[in-house]
PDB file of N, CA, C and O in Angstrom:
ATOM      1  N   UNK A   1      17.440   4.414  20.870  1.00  0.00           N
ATOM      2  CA  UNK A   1      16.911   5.276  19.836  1.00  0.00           C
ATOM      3  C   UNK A   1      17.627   6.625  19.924  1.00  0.00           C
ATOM      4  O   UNK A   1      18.087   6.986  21.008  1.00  0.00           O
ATOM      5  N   UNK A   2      17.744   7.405  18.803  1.00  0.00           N
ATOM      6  CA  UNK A   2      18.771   8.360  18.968  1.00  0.00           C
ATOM      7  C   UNK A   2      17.625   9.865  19.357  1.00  0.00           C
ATOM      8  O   UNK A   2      16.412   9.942  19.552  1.00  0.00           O
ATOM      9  N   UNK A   3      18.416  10.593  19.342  1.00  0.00           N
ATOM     10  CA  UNK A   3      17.500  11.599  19.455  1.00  0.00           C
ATOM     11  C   UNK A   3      16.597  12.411  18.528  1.00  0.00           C
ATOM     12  O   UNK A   3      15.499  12.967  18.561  1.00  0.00           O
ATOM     13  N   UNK A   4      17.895  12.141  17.447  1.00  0.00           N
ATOM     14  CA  UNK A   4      17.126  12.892  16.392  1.00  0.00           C
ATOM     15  C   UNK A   4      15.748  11.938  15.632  1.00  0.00           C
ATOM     16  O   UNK A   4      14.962  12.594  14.948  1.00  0.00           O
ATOM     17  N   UNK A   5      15.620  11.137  15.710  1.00  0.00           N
ATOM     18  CA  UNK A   5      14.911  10.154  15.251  1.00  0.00           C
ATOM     19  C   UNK A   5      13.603  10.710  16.630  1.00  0.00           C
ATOM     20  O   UNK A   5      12.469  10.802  16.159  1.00  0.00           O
ATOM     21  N   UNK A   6      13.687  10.981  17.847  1.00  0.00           N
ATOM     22  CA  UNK A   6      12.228  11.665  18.272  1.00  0.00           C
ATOM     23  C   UNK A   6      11.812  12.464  17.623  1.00  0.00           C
ATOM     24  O   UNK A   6      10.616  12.467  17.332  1.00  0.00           O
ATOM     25  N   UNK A   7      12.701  13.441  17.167  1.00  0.00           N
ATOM     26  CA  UNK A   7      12.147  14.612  16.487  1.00  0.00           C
ATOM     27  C   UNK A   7      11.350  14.575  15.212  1.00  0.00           C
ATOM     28  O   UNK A   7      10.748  15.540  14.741  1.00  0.00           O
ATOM     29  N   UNK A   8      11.410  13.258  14.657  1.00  0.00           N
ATOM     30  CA  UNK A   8      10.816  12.902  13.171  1.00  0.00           C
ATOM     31  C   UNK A   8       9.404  13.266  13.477  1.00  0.00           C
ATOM     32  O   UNK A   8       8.669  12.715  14.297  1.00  0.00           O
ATOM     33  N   UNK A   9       9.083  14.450  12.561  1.00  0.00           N
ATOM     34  CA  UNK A   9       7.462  14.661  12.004  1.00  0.00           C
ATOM     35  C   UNK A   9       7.030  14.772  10.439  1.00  0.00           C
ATOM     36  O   UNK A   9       7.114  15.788   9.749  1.00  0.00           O
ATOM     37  N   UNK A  10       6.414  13.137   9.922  1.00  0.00           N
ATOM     38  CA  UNK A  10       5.652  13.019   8.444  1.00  0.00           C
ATOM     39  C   UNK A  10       5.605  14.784   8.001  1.00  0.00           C
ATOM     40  O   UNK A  10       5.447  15.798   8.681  1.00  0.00           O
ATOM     41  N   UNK A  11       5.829  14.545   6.525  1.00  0.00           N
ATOM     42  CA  UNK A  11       5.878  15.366   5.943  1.00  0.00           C
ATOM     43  C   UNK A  11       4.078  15.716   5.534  1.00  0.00           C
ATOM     44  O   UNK A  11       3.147  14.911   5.556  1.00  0.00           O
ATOM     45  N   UNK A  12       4.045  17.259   5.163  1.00  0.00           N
ATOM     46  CA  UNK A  12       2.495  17.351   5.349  1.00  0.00           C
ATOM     47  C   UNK A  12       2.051  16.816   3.849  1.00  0.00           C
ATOM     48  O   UNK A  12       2.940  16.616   3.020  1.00  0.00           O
ATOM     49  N   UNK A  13       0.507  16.560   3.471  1.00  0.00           N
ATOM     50  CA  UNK A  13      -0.010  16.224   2.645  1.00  0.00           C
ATOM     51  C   UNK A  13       0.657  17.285   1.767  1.00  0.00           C
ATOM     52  O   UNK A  13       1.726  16.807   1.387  1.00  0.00           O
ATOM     53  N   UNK A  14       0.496  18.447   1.310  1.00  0.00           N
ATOM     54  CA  UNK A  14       1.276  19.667   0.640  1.00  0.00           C
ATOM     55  C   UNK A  14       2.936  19.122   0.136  1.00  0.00           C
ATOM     56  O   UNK A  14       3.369  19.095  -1.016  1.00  0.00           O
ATOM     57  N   UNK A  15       3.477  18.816   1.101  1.00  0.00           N
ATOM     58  CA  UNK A  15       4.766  18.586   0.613  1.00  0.00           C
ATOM     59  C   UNK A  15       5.100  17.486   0.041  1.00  0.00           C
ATOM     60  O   UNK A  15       6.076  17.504  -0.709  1.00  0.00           O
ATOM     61  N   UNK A  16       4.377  16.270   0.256  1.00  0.00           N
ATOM     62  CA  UNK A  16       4.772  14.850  -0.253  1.00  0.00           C
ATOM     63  C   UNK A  16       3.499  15.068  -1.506  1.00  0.00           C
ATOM     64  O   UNK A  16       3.502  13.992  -2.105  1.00  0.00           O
ATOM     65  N   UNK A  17       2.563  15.869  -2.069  1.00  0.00           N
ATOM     66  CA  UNK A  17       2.459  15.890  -3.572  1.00  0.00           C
ATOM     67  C   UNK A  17       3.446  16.751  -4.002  1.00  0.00           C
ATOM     68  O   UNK A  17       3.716  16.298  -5.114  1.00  0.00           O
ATOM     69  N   UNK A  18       4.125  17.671  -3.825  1.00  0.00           N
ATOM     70  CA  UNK A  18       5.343  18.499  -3.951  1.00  0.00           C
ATOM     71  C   UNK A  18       6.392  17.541  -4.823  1.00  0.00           C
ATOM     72  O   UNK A  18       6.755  17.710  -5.987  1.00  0.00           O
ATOM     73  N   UNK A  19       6.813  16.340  -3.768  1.00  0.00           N
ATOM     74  CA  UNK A  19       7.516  15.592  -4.109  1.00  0.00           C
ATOM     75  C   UNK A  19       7.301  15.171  -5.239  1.00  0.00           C
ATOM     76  O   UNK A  19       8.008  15.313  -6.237  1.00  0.00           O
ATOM     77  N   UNK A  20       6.393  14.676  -5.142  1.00  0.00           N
ATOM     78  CA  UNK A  20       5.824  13.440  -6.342  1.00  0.00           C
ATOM     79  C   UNK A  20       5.741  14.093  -7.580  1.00  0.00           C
ATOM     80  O   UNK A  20       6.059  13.475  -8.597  1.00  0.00           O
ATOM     81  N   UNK A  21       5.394  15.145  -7.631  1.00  0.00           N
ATOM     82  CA  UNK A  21       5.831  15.869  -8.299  1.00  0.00           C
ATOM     83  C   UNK A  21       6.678  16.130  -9.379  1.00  0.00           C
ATOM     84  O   UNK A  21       6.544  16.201 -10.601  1.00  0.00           O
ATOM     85  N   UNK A  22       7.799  16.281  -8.388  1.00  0.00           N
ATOM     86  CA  UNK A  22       9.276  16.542  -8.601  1.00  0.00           C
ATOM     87  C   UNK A  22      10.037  15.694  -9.070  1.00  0.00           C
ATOM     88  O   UNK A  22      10.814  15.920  -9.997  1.00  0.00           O
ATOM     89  N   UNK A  23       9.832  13.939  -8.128  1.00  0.00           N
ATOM     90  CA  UNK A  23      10.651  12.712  -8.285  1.00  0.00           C
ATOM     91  C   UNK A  23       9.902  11.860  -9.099  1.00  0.00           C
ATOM     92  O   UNK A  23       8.673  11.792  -9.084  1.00  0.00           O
ATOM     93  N   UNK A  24      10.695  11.173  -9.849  1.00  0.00           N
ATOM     94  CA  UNK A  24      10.332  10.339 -10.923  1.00  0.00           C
ATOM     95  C   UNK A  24      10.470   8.696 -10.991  1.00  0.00           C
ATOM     96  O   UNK A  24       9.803   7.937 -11.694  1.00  0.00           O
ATOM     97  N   UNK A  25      11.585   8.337 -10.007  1.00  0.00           N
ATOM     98  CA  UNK A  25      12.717   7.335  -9.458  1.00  0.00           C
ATOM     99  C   UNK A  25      11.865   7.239  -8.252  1.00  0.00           C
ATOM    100  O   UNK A  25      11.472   8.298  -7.761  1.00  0.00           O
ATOM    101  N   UNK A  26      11.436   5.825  -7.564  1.00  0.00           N
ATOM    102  CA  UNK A  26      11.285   5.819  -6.337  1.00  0.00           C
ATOM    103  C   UNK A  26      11.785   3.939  -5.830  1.00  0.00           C
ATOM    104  O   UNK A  26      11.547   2.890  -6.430  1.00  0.00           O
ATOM    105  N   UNK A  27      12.375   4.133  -4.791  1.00  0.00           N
ATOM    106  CA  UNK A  27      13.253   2.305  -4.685  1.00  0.00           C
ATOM    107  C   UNK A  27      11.820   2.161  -3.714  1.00  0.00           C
ATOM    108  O   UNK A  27      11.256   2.930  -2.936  1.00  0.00           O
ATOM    109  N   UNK A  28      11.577   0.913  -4.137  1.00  0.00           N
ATOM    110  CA  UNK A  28      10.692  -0.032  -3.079  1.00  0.00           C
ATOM    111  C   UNK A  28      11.576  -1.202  -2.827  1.00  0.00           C
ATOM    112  O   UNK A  28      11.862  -2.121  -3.595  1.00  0.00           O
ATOM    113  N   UNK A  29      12.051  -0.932  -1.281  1.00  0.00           N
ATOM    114  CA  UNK A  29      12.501  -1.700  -0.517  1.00  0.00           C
ATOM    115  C   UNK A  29      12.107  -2.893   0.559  1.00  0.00           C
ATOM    116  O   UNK A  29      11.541  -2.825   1.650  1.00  0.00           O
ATOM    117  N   UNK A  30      12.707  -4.169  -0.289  1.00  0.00           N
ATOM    118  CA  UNK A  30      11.738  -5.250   0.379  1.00  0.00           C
ATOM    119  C   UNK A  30      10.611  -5.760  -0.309  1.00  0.00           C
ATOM    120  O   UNK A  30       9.755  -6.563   0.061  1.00  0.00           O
ATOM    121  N   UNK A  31      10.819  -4.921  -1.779  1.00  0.00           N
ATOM    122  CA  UNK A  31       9.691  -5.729  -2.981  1.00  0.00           C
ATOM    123  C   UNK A  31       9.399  -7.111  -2.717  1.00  0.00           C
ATOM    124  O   UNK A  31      10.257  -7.995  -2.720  1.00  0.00           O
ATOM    125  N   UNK A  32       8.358  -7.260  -2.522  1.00  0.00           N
ATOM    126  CA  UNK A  32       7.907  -8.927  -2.760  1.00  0.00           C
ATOM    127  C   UNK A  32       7.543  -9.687  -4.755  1.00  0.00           C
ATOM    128  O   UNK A  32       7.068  -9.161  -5.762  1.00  0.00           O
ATOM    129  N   UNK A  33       7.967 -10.781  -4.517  1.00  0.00           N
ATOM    130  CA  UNK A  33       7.897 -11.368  -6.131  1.00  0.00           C
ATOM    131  C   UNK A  33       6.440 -11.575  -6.235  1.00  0.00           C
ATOM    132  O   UNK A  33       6.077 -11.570  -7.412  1.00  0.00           O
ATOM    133  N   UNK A  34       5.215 -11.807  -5.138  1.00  0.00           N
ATOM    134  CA  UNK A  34       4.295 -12.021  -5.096  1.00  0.00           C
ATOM    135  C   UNK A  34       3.207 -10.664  -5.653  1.00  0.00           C
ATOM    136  O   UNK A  34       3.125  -9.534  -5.171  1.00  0.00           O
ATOM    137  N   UNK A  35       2.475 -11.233  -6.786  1.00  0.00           N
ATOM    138  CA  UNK A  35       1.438 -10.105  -7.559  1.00  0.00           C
ATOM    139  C   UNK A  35       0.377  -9.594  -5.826  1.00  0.00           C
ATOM    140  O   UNK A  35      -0.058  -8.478  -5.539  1.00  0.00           O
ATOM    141  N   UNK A  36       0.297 -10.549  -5.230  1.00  0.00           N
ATOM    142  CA  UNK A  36      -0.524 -10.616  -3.410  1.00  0.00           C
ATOM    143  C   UNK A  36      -0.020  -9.408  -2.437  1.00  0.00           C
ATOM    144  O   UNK A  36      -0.748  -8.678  -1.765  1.00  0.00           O
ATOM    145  N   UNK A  37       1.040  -9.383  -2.502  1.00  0.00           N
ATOM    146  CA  UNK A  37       2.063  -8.640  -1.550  1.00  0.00           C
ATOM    147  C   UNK A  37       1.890  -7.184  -1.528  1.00  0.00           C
ATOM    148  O   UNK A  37       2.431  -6.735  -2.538  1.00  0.00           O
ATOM    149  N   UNK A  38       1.263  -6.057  -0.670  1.00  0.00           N
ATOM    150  CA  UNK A  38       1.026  -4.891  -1.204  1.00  0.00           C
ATOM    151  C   UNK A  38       2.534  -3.975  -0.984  1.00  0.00           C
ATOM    152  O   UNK A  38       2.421  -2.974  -0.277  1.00  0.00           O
ATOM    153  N   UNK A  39       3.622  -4.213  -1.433  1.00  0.00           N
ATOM    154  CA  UNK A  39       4.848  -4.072  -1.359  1.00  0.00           C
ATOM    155  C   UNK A  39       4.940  -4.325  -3.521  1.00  0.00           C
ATOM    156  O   UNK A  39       5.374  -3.518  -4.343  1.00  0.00           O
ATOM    157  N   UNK A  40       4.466  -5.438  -3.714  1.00  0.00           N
ATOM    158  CA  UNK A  40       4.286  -5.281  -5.313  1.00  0.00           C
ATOM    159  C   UNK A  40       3.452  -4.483  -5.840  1.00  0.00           C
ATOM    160  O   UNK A  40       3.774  -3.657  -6.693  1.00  0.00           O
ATOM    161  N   UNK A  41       1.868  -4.691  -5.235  1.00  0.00           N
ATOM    162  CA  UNK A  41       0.775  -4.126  -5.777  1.00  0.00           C
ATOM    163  C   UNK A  41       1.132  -2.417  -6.146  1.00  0.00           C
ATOM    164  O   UNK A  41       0.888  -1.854  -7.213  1.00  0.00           O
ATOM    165  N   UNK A  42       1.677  -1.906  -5.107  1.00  0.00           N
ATOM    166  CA  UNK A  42       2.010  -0.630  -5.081  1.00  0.00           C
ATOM    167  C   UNK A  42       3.304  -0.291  -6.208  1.00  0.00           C
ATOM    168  O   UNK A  42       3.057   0.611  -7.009  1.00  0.00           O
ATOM    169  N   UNK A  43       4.304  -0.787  -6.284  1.00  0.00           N
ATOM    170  CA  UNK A  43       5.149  -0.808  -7.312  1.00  0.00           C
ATOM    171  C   UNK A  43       4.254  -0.836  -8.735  1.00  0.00           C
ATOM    172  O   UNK A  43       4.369  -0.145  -9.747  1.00  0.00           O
ATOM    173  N   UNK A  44       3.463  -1.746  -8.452  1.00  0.00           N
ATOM    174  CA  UNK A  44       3.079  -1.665 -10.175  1.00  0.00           C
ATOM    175  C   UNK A  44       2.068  -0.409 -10.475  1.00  0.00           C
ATOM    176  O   UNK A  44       1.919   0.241 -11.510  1.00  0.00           O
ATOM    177  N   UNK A  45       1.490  -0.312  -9.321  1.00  0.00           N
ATOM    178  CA  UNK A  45       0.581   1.237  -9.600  1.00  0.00           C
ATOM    179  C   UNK A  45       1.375   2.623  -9.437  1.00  0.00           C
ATOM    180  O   UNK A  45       0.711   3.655  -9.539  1.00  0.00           O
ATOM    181  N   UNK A  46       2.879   2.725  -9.167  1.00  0.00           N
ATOM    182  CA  UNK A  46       3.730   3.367  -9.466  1.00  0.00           C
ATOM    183  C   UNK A  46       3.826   3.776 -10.897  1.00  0.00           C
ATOM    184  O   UNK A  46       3.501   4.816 -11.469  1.00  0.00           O
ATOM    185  N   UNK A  47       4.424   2.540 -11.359  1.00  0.00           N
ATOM    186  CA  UNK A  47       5.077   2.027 -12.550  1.00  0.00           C
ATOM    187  C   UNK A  47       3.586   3.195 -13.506  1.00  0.00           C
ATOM    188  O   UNK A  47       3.715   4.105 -14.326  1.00  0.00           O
ATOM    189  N   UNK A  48       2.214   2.519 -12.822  1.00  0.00           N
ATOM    190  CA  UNK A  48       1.195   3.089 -13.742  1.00  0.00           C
ATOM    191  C   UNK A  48       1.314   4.427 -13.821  1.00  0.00           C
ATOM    192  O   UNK A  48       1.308   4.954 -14.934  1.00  0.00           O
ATOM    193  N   UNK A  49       1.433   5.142 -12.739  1.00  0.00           N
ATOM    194  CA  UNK A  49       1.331   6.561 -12.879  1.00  0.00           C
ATOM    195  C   UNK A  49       2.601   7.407 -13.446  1.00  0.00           C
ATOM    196  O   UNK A  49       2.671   8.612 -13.202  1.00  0.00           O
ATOM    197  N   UNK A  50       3.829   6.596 -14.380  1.00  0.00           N
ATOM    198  CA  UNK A  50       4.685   7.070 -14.363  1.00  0.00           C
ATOM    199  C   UNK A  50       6.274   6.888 -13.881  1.00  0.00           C
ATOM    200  O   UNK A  50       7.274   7.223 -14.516  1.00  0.00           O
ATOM    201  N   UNK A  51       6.209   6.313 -12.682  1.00  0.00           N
ATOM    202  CA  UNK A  51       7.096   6.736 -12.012  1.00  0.00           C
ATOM    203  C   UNK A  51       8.207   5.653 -12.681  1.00  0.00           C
ATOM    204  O   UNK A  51       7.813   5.190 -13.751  1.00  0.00           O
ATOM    205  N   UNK A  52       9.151   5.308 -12.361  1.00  0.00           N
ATOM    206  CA  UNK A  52      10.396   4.811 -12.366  1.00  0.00           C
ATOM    207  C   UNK A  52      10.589   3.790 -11.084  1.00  0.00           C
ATOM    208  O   UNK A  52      10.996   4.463 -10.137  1.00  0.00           O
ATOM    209  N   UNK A  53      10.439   2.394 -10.718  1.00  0.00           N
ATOM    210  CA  UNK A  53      10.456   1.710  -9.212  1.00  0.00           C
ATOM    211  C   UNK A  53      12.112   1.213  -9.911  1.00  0.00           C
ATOM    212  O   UNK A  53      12.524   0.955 -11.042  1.00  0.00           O
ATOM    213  N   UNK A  54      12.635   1.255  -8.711  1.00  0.00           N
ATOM    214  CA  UNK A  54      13.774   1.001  -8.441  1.00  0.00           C
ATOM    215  C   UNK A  54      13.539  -0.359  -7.261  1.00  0.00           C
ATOM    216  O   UNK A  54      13.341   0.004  -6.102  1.00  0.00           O
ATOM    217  N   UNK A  55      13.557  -1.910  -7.539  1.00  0.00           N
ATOM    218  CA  UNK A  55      13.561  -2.361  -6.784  1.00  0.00           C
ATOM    219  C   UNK A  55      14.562  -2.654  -5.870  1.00  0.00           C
ATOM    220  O   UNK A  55      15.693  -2.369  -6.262  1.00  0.00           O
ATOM    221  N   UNK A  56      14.451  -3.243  -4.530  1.00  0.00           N
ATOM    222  CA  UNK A  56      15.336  -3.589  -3.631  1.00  0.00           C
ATOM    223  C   UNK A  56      15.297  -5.098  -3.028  1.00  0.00           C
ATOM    224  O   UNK A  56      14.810  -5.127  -1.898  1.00  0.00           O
ATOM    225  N   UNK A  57      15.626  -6.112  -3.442  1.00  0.00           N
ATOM    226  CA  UNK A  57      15.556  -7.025  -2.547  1.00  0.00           C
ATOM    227  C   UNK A  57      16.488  -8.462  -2.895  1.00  0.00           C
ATOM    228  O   UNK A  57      16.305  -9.144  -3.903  1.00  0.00           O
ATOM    229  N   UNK A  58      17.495  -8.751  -1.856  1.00  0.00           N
ATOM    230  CA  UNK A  58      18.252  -9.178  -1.887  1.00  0.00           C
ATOM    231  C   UNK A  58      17.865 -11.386  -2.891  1.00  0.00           C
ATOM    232  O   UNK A  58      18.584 -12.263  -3.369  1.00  0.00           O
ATOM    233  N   UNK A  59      16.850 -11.249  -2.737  1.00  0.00           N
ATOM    234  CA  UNK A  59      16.506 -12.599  -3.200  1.00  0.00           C
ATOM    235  C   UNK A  59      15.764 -12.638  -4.768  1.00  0.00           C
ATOM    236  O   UNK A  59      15.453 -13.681  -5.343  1.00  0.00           O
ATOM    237  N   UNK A  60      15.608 -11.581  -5.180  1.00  0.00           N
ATOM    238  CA  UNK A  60      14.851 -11.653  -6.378  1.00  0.00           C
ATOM    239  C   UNK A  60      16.186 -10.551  -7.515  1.00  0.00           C
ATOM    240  O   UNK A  60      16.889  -9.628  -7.105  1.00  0.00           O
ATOM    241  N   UNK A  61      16.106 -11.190  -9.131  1.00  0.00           N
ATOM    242  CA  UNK A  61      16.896 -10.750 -10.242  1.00  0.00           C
ATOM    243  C   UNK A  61      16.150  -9.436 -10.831  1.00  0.00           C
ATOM    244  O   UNK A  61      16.561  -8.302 -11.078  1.00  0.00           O
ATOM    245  N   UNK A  62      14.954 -10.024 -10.948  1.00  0.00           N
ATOM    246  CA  UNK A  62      14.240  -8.779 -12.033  1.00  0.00           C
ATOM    247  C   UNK A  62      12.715  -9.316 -11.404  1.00  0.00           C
ATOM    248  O   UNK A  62      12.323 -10.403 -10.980  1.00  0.00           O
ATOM    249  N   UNK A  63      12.032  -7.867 -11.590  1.00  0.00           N
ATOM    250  CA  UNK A  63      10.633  -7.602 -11.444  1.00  0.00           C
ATOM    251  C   UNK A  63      10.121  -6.667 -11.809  1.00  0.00           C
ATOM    252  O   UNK A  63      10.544  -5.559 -11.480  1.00  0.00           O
ATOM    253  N   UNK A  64       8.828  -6.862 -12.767  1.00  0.00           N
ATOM    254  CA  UNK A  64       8.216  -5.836 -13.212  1.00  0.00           C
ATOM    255  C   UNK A  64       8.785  -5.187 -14.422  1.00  0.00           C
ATOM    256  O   UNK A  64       8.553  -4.005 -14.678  1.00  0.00           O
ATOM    257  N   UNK A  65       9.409  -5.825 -15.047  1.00  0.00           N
ATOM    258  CA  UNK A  65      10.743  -5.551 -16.141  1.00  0.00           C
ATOM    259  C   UNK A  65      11.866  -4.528 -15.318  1.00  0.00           C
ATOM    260  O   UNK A  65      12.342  -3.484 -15.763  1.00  0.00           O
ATOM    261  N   UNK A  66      12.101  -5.074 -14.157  1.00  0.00           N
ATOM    262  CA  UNK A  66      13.227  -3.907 -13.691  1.00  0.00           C
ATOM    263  C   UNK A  66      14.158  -4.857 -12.889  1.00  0.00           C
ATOM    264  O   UNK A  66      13.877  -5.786 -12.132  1.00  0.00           O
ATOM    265  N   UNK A  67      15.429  -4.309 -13.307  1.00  0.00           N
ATOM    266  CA  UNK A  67      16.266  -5.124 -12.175  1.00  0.00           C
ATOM    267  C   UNK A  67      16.443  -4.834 -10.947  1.00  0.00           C
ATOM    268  O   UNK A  67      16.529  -3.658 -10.591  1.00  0.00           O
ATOM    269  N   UNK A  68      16.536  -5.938 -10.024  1.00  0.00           N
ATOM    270  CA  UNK A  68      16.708  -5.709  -8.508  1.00  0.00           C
ATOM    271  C   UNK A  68      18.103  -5.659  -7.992  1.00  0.00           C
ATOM    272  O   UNK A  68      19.051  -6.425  -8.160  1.00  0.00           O
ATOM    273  N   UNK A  69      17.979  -4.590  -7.342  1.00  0.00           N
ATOM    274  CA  UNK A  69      18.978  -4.505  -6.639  1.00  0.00           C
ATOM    275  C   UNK A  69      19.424  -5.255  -5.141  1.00  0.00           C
ATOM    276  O   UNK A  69      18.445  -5.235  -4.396  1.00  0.00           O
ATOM    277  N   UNK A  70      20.249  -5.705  -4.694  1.00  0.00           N
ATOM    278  CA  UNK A  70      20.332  -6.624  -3.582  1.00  0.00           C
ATOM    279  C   UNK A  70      20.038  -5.622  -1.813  1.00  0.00           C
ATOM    280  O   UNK A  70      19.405  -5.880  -0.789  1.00  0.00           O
ATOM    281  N   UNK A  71      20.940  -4.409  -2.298  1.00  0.00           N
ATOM    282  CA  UNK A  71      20.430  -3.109  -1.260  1.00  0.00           C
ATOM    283  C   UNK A  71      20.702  -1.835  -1.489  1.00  0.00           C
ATOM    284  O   UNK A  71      21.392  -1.468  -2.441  1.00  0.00           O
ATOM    285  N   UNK A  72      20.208  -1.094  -0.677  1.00  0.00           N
ATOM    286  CA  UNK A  72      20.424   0.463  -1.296  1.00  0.00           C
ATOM    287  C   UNK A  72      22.278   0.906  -1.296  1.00  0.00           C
ATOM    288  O   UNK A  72      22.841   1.789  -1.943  1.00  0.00           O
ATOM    289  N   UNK A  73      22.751   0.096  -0.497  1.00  0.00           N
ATOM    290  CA  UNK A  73      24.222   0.769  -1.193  1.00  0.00           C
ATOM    291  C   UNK A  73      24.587   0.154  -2.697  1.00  0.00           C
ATOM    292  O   UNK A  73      25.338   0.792  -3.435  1.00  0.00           O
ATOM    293  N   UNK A  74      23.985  -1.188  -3.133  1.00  0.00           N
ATOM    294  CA  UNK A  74      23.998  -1.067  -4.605  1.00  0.00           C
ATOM    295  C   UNK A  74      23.555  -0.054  -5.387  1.00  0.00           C
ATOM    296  O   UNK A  74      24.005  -0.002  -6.532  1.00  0.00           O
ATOM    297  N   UNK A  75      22.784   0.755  -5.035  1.00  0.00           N
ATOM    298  CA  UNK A  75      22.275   1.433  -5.975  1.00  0.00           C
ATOM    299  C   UNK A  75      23.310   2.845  -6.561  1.00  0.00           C
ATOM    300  O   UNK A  75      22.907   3.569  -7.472  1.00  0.00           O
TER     301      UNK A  75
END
């Protein structure tokens, strides 16, 4: 494990509504095709509030009317 990766401290409640905010685009990586999967469930209550899901997952074409991407250097 590297070092800088100890130093990781979650961003505070304050700053991640900040974000959300701000960002409109968010990739869910490792989307499942399954409506079950809370990796989908959450994408689609994205989708509800707005946002833009950018999926990620190397086995699925399209979800949620959005195309998937195979990984984040596709994007």
């Amino acid at each position: 494990m590297c070092a800088h990766a100890l130093n990781f401290e979650n961003p505070s409640t304050g700053e991640i509504k900040r974000l959300l905010r701000r960002i409109k685009k968010i990739a869910i990586v490792g989307i499942s095709a399954s409506d079950k999967r809370p990796s989908y469930i959450s994408a689609r209550a994205l989708q509800g509030f707005g946002y833009r899901i950018i999926p990620v997952n190397p086995n699925i074409s399209e979800i949620l009317g959005e195309r998937v991407y195979s990984g984040l250097s596709d994007l």
